[in-house]
Each structure stands twice: as structure tokens, then as C-alpha cells.
C-alpha positions in Angstrom: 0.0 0.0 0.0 2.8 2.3 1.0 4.3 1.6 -2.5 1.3 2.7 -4.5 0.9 5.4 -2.5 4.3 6.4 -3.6 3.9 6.0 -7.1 0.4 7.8 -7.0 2.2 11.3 -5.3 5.4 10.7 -7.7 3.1 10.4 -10.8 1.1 13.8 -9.1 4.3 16.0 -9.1 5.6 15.0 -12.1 2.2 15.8 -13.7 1.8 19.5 -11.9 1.2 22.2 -12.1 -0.2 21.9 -15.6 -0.4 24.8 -17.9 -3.7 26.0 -19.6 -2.7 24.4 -23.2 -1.7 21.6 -21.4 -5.0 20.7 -19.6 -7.0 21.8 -22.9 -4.6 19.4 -24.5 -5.4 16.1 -22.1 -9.1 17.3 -22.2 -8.7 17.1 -26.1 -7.1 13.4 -25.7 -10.4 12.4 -24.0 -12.7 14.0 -26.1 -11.7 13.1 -29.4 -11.5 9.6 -29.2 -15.1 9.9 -27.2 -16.5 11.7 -30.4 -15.0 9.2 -32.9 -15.7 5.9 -30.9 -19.3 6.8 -30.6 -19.2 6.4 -34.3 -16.4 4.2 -35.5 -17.0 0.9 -33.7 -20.4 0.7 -35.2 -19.5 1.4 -38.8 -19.4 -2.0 -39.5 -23.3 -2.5 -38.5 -23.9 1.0 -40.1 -22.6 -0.2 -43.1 -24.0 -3.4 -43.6 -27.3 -3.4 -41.8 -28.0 0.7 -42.7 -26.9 1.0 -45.9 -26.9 -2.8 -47.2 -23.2 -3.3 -48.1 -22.1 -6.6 -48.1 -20.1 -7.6 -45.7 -16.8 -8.4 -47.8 -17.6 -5.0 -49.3 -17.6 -3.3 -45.3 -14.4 -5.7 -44.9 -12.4 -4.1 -47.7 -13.5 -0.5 -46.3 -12.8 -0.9 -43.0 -9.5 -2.8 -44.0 -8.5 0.8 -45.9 -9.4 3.1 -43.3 -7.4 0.9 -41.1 -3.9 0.9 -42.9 -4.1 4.9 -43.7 -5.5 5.5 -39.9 -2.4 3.6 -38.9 0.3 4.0 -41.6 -0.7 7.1 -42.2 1.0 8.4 -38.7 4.1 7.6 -40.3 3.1 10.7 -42.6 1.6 12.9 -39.8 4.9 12.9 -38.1 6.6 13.9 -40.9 4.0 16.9 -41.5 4.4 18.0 -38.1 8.1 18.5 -38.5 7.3 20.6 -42.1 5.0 22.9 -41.0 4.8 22.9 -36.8 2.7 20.6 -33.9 -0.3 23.1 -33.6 -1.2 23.9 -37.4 -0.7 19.9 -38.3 -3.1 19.0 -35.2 -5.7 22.0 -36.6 -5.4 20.7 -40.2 -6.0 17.1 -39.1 -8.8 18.3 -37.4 -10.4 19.9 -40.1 -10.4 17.0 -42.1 -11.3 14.9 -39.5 -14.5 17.1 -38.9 -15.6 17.1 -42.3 -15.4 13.5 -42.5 -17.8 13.2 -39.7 -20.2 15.6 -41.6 -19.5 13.5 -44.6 -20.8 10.3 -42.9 -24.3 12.8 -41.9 -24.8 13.3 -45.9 -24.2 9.7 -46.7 -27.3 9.1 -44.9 -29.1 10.5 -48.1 -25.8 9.6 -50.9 -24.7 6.2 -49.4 -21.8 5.8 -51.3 -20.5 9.1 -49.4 -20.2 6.8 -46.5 -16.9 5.1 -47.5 -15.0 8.8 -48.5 -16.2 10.2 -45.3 -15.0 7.2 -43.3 -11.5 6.9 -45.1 -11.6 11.2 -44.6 -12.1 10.7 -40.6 -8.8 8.2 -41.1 -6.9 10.7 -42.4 -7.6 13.0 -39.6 -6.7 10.6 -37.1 -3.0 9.8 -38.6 -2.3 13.2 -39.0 -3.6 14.0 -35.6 -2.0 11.6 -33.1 2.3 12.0 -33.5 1.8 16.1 -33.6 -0.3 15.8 -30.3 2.1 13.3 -28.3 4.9 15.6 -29.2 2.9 18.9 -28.7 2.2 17.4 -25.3 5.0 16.2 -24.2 7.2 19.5 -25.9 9.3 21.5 -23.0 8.8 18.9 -20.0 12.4 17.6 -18.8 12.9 13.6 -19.9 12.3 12.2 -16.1 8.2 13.5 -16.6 7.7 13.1 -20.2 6.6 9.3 -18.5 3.8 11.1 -17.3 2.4 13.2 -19.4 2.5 10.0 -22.0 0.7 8.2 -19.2 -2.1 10.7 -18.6 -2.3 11.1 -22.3 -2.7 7.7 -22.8 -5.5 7.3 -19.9 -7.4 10.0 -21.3 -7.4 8.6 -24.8 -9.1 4.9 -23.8 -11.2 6.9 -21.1 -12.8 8.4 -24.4 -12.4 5.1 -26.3 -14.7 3.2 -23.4 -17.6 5.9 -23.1 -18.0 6.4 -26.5 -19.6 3.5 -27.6 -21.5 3.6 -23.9 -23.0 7.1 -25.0 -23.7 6.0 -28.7 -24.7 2.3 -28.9 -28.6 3.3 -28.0 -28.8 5.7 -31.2 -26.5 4.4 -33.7 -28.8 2.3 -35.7 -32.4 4.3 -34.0 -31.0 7.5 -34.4 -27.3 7.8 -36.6 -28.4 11.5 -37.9 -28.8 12.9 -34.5 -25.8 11.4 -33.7 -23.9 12.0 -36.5 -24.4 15.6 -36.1 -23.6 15.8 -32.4 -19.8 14.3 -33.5 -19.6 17.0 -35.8 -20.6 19.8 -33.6 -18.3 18.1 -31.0 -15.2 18.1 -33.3 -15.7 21.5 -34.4 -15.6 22.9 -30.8 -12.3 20.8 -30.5 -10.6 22.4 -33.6 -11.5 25.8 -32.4 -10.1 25.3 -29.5 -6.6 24.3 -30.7 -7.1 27.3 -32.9 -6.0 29.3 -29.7 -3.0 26.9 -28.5 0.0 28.8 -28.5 2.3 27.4 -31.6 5.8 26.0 -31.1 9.2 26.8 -32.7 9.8 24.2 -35.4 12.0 20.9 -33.2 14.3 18.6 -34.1 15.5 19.9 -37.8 18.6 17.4 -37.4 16.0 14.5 -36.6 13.8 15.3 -39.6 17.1 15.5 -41.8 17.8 12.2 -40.7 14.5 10.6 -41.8 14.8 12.3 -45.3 18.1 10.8 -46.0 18.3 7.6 -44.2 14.5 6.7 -45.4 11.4 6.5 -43.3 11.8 2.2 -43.1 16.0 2.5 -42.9 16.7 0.6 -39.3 13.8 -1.2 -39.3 13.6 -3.6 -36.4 12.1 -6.6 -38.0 10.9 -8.9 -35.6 9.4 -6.8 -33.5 7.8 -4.9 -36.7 6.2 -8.4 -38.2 5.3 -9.4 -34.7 3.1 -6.0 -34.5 1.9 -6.2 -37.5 0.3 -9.8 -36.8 -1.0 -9.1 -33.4 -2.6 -6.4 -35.1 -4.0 -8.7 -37.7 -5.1 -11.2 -35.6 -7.0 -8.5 -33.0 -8.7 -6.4 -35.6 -10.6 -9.8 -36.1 -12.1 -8.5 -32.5 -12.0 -4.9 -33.6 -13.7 -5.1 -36.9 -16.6 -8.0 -36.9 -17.5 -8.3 -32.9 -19.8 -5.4 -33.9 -22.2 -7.3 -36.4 -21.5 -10.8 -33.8 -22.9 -9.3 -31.0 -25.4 -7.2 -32.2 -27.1 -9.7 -33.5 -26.7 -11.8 -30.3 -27.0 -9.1 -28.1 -27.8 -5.5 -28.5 -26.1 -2.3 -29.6 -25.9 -1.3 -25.9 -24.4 -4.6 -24.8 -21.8 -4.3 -27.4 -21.2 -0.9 -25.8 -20.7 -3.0 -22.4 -18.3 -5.3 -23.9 -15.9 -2.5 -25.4 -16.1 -0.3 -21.8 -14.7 -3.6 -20.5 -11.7 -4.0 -22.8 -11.2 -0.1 -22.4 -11.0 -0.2 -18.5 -8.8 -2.8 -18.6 -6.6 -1.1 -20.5 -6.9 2.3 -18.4 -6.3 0.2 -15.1 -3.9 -3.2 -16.0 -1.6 -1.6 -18.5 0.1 1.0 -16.2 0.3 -1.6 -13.4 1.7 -4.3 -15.6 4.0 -2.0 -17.7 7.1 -2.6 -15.4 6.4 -6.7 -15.8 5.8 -6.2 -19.0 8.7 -4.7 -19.8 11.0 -7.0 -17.7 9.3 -10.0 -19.3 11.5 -12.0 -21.9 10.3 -10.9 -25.6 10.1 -14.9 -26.1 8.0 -15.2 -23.1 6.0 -11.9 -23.9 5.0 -12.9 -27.4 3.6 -16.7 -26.1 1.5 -15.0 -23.2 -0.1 -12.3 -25.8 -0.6 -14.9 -28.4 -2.5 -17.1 -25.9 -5.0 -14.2 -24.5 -5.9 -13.6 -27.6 -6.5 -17.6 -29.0 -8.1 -18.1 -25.8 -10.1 -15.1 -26.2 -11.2 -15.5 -29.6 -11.7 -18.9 -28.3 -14.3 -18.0 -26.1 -16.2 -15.9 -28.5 -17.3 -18.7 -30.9 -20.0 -19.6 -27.5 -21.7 -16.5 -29.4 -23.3 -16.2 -25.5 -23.5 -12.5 -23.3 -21.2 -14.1 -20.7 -18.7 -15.3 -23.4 -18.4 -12.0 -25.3 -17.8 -10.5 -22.0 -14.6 -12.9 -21.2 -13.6 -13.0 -24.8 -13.1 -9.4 -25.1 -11.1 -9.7 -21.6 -8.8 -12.2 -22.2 -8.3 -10.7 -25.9 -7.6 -7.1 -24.5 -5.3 -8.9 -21.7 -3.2 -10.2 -24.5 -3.2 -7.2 -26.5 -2.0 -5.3 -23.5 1.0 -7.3 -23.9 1.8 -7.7 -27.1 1.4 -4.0 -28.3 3.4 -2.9 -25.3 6.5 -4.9 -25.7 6.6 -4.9 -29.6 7.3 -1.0 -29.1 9.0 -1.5 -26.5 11.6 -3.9 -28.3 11.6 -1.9 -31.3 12.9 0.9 -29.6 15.5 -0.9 -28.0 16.6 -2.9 -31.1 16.3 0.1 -33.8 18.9 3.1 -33.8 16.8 5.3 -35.2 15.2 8.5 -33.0 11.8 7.3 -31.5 9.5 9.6 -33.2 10.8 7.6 -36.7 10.4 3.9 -34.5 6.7 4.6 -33.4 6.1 6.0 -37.4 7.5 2.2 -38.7 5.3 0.2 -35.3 2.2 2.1 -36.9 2.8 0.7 -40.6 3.1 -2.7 -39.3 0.0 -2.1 -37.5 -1.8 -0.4 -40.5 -0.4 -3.2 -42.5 -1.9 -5.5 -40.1 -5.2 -4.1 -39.5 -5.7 -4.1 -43.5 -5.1 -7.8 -44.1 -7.5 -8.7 -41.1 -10.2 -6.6 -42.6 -9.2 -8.0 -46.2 -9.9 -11.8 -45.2 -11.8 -11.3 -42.2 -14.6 -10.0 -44.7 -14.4 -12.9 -46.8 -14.3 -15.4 -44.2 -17.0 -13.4 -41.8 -19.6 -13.4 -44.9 -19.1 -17.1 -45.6 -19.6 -17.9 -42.3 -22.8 -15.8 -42.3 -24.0 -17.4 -45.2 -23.5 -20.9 -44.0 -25.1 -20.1 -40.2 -21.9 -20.6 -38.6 -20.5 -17.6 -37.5 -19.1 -19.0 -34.4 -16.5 -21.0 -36.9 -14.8 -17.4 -37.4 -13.9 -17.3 -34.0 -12.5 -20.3 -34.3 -10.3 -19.8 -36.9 -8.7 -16.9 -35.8 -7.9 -18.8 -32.6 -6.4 -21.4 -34.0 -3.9 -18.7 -36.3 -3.3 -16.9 -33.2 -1.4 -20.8 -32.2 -0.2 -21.4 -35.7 1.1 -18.2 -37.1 3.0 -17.0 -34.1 6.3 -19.9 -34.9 6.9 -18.7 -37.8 8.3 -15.3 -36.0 10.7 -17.5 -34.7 12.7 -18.0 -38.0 13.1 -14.4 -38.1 13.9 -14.4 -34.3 16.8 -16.3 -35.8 17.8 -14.0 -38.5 18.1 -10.7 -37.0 20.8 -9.9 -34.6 19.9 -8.4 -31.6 21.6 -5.4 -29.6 23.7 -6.8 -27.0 21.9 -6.9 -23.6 24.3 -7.0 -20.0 25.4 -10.2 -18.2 22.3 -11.4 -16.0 19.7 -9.0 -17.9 16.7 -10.8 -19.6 16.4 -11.6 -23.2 14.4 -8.4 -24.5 14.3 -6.8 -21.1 14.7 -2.6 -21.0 17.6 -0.7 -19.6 16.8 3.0 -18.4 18.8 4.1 -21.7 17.1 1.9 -24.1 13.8 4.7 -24.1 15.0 7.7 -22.3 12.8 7.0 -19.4 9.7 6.9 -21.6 6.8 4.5 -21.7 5.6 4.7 -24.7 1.6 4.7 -24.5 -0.8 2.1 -26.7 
């Protein structure tokens, strides 16, 4: 007790005093992702149930929005170190509100849907490096920890009561709703409107990246392992909408997603220190079997089994996402901002393939009357897939690590002090 106690009043000092742009900044970090996860977890019911899109058609769009929301960061950090933190964040906005309003017309042009979708994508990659370095821009190395942290916490504090706020209305009511995201996200970019700017950082860093190319110092295990996490979890991510819905309710779905976000709000910072002590070996069989097990679980199609899929799915992906930046950053010499940029197209890369077949595999499944075989396919890749990271395990070389130090665990110097968030 005297320990967390500790932590708690460390983490409090390092935090504080925060300045205005700084609290408007972590506000921000909660209500953007509440705005855009009271919309984007449903799209795949929107799209198929709303608007009658097959559902290897709403595969192959969610599959694109996913690789340019998460490859496309390796472009927003790029952008942010053209033309400065505050005007990239207020361009990304922009775009990211009109592709909200987009996705209110396409409820009388359909087919506006999928631009307004890919448009809200775009937003996002452009959005997220400029606001982790806006955020963390000025504070000393030993707090930056914190400021990640809170960042981080706010962010799935959105993500989890978004979908609680929404899951009533998406399908009853998606115009009202629609229009309330809008109005939301046009009060946000206003606001960073009036953030003060910040002198262009880094111009030897961004030098770097021109010259030695965005994927030069690549750390390949780690970036194949993210990418297939990512491909086997936005099985979960992209087609527990429709599965649940249909067994359960918008609302319950809702339930199910505040779950898997409050785990992630309370387990990750608590775990982060195991986590990042844990062999990479070790780390990469645990997260594999949360999320078979979890996947596992889902096939039962019941309330009580999407509730304990989703947990022991989120539980591995706590891992797994963790470490693989984690590791990357300890095996790659290139400058962190460049490492997250190249974890983000292996996750993009990821996310795409899962909503490629996913799709195809989902529809047959729903065509045949056996969903619950989906589940149990992706379980069993999330068993057979994972060995064949171990050929690469023993092709790259790995940074030596001191006498008596665990395989893949982090020194102090390996991240600067910095965990990075999710």
C-alpha cells in the first residue's frame, strides 16, 4: 500500500502544475476519441445493416481506413516537422470534422459513407504524432513518463464511453448522432485554434528521416510481430460489432468494449514494469495465448462469453502492443519519433489484411449459419502463425543486452525513461 501510495504522489508531481494548453490538451485526448468511438466501432453494422453493403464490401473499407488510420502516422509525423505541432493538429482536425459531416450526408448519398470514413482516417494519422509531441514539448525527460501516461489514460477513457454514450442511437438514431460528432469536433478544432504554436523541433532529426528513409533501421521482428497481433486483434476490432449485435444488443456491445477499455486504463500501467522486464520470447507466447483463448471464447456467441472474450483478448493485446514497441525501440537506432512512425505501418499493414480476409471469411460464415466458426479460426492462427516469428527471431541480430539482464528486457537508456503509450 505504502508503495502505490508512492507512485500515485510521484506520478502527481511530475504531472503538476499543468499549464492551460496543457489541460485543454489532455481534455482534447479524452474527447476526441469519445467523439470518434461513438461512431467508429459501429460502422461495421452501419454499413451493412444501414446501408446494405455486403459484408466483404464493409471488410475491404474498414480494411483501408485501417492501414491509412495507422500507416498514415508515419506521414503525420513527418507533416508536423514541415509545418509545426499546432497547425498539423488543426489541419488534421479539419479533415477529420468534415469527414464526420460526410458520414451525416451519406445518410441520403450512401456511397459518401466510404470517402467520409477513409476522410475521418486521415484525420486521425495526422492527428495523433503532432499531439504526443505537442504534449510532451518543453517537459524535462524524467516527466515526459507522465504526461505520455495521462495522455494515454485519457485517450481509452474516451475510447470506453463512447460507444456507452452511442450504442442506443447508432442504428435508432445515426443523424442525430452523426451531427452531435460533428458539432463536437468543431468545438475541439476551435479550440486548438487558440493553442499557442511552437518553434519548429528537431530539424537534425527530420534531416535524418529524409536521408536515411522513413523504413531504414527497421527492427524486424518486432515490426512483423506487431503487425500480426494487429491482424489477428482487428478480427475482434472489426466483426464483434455485427456478432454481437445480432446476439445481443447495440448497448451490450457498448458493455463489452467499456470492459476491454477499463482494462486497459487500469492493467496496463500496473503491468507496464512486468511487462517490460518480461522475456520478448515469453512476452510474445503470453499475448498470443490471451488472444486464441479469447477468440476462443467468443465462438460460444453467449453475453457471458463475449464478455470474457473481449477480456482475455484485451489482456493479450495489453501485452503484445506494449513490448513490440518496447523492443523496437530498443533494437532500432533510429530517433523514437521515426520507431513509433514504422510500429504504426506494421500495425496499419496489419489491420488491412484482417479486414481483407476477415470479410471474406466473416460473410461465408454468415452465409453458411456458422459464425461462431470465425472465432474459431482466428484462434487457432493466433497458435499457428506466431512460430513462424521465430525464424526471423533467428535471423536478426539483436543489440547486446548486460550479463544477467533478460532476453528483451529494457535498460533505463534503451527509451530515455519513456513509456511509450498504446
Amino acid at each position: 500500500m505504502g508503495e502505490r501510495t508512492t507512485r500515485g504522489a510521484s506520478l502527481r508531481a511530475s504531472l503538476f502544475p499543468l499549464t492551460g494548453p496543457l489541460r485543454f490538451l489532455l481534455l482534447s485526448s479524452f474527447l476526441i476519441p469519445l467523439g470518434s468511438f461513438m461512431v467508429l466501432p459501429f460502422m461495421s453494422v452501419f454499413l451493412h445493416e444501414r446501408l446494405g453493403m455486403g459484408l466483404g464490401t464493409v471488410g475491404v473499407v474498414l480494411a483501408v481506413a485501417s492501414l491509412v488510420q495507422f500507416s498514415g502516422g508515419i506521414v503525420g509525423g513527418a507533416l508536423a516537422d514541415r509545418i509545426g505541432l499546432r497547425r498539423t493538429m488543426l489541419w488534421a482536425l479539419v479533415v477529420r470534422t468534415a469527414g464526420f459531416a460526410g458520414l451525416l450526408l451519406a445518410l441520403r448519398w450512401p456511397p459518401l459513407a466510404i470517402w467520409a470514413l477513409v476522410l475521418t482516417c486521415c484525420g486521425a494519422a495526422l492527428y495523433l504524432p503532432a499531439n504526443k509531441a505537442y504534449l510532451v514539448h518543453g517537459v524535462d525527460d524524467e516527466r515526459r513518463p507522465a504526461f505520455l501516461s495521462a495522455g494515454n489514460a485519457a485517450l481509452n477513457a474516451g475510447m470506453a464511453v463512447g460507444p456507452l454514450i452511442a450504442g442506443p442511437f447508432v442504428l435508432s438514431s445515426p443523424g442525430w448522432l452523426f451531427a452531435a460528432v460533428t458539432a463536437l469536433f468543431l468545438a475541439v478544432t476551435a479550440g486548438h485554434a487558440r493553442l499557442p504554436g511552437t518553434p519548429a523541433e528537431h530539424p537534425t532529426g527530420s534531416q535524418e528521416t529524409v536521408s536515411s528513409g522513413l523504413l531504414a533501421g527497421v527492427a524486424l521482428l518486432p515490426f512483423a510481430a506487431n503487425a500480426l497481433a494487429f491482424y489477428l486483434y482487428f478480427h475482434f476490432q472489426h466483426f464483434l460489432a455485427v456478432y454481437a449485435v445480432e446476439r445481443a444488443s447495440s448497448a451490450f456491445y457498448s458493455v463489452v468494449l467499456l470492459l476491454c477499455f477499463t482494462l486497459v486504463i487500469v492493467v496496463q500501467p500496473l503491468a507496464s514494469g512486468l511487462i517490460r522486464r518480461m522475456p520478448y520470447a515469453l512476452a510474445l507466447a503470453v499475448g498470443f495465448a490471451g488472444l486464441a483463448a479469447g477468440l476462443a471464447v467468443l465462438a460460444a456467441g453467449t453475453r457471458a462469453a463475449l464478455l470474457t472474450g473481449g477480456a482475455l483478448i484485451t489482456l493479450g493485446d495489453i501485452v503484445l502492443f506494449l513490448k513490440n514497441d518496447l523492443e523496437a525501440l530498443r533494437r532500432s537506432p533510429r530517433s523514437d519519433a521515426v520507431v513509433f512512425g514504422q510500429q504504426r505501418l506494421a500495425a496499419g499493414l496489419g489491420a488491412c489484411a484482417s479486414g481483407v480476409l476477415g470479410g471474406q471469411v466473416y460473410g461465408l460464415g454468415e452465409r453458411a449459419g456458422h459464425t461462431g466458426w470465425f472465432w474459431l479460426l482466428a484462434a487457432a492462427q493466433c497458435l499457428l502463425l506466431p512460430p513462424l516469428l521465430l525464424t526471423l527471431r533467428r535471423r536478426t541480430a539483436r543489440r547486446p543486452v548486460p550479463d544477467g539482464d533478460h532476453e528483451g528486457a529494457l535498460t533505463r537508456d534503451d527509451t530515455d525513461g519513456r513509456i511509450p503509450g498504446r
